[in-house]
C-alpha positions as a Markdown table, in Angstrom:
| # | Residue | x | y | z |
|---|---|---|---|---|
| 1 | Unk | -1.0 | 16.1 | -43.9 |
| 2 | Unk | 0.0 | 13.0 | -45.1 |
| 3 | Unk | 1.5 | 9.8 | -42.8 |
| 4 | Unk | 3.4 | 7.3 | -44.3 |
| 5 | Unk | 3.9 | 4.1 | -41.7 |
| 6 | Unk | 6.1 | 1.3 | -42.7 |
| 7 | Unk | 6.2 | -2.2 | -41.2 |
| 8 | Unk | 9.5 | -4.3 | -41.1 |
| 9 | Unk | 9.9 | -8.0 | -40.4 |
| 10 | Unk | 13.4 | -9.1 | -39.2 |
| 11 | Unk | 13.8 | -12.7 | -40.7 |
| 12 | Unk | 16.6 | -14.0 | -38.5 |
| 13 | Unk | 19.0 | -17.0 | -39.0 |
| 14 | Unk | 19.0 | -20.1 | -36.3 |
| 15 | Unk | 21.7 | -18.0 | -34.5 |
| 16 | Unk | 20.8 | -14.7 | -35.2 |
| 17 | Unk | 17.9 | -15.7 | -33.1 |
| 18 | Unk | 19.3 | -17.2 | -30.0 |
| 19 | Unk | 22.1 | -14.1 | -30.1 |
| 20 | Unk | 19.1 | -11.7 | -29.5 |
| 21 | Unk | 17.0 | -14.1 | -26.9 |
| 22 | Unk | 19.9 | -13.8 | -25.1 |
| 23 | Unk | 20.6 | -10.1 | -25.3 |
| 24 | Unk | 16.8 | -9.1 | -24.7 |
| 25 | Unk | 16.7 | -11.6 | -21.9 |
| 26 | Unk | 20.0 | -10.0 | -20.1 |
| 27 | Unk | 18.6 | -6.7 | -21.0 |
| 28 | Unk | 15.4 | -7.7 | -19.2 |
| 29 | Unk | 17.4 | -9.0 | -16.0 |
| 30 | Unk | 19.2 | -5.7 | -15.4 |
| 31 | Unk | 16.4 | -3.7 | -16.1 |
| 32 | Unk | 14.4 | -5.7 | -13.1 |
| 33 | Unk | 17.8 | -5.7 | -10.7 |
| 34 | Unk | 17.8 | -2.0 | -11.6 |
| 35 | Unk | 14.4 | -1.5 | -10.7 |
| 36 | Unk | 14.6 | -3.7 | -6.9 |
| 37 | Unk | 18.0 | -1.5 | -5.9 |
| 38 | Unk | 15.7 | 1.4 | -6.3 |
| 39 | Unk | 12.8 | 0.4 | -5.0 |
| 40 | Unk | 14.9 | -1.2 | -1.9 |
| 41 | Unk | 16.7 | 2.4 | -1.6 |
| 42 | Unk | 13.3 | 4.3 | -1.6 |
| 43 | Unk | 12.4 | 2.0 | 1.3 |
| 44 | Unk | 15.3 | 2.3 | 3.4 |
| 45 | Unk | 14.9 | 6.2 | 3.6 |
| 46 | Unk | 12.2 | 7.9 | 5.6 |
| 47 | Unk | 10.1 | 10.4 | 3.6 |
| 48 | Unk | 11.2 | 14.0 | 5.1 |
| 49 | Unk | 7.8 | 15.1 | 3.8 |
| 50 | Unk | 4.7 | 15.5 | 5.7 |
| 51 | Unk | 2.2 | 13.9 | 3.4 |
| 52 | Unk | -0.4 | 15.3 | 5.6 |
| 53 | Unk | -4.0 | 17.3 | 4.1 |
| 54 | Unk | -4.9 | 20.5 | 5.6 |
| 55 | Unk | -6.6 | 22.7 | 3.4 |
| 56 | Unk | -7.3 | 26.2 | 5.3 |
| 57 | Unk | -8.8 | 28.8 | 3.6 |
| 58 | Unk | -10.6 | 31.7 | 4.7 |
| 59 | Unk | -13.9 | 30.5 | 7.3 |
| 60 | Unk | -13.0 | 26.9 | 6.5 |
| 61 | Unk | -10.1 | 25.3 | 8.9 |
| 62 | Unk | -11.1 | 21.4 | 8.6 |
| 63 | Unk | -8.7 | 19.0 | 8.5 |
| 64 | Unk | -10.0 | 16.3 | 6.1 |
| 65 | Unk | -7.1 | 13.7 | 7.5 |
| 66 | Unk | -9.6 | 13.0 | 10.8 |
């Protein structure tokens, strides 16, 4: 089988540059906003799941939490 990879350069203008700073940096800026809303809603909630380890198999009833 046979890969061909190709590697591209963008060669941007004065203002072609600061156009995508500015886009890559907003980008960046909702990304992290989007990413505290959701940590700050997974904290606000209690986990309805007992996280708890009990393995019980046949002869062997430890739990392994104590």
């Amino acid at each position: 089988m046979l890969n061909l990879t190709y590697q591209f350069k963008l060669k941007l203008s004065s203002s072609q540059e600061q156009v995508s700073e500015f886009c890559l940096e907003a980008s960046h800026q909702v990304g992290n906003y989007a990413l505290a809303e959701r940590k700050d809603w997974y904290k606000s909630r209690p986990c309805p799941i007992n996280t708890s380890v009990n393995f019980c198999t046949p002869g062997n009833t430890k739990n392994f939490n104590q």
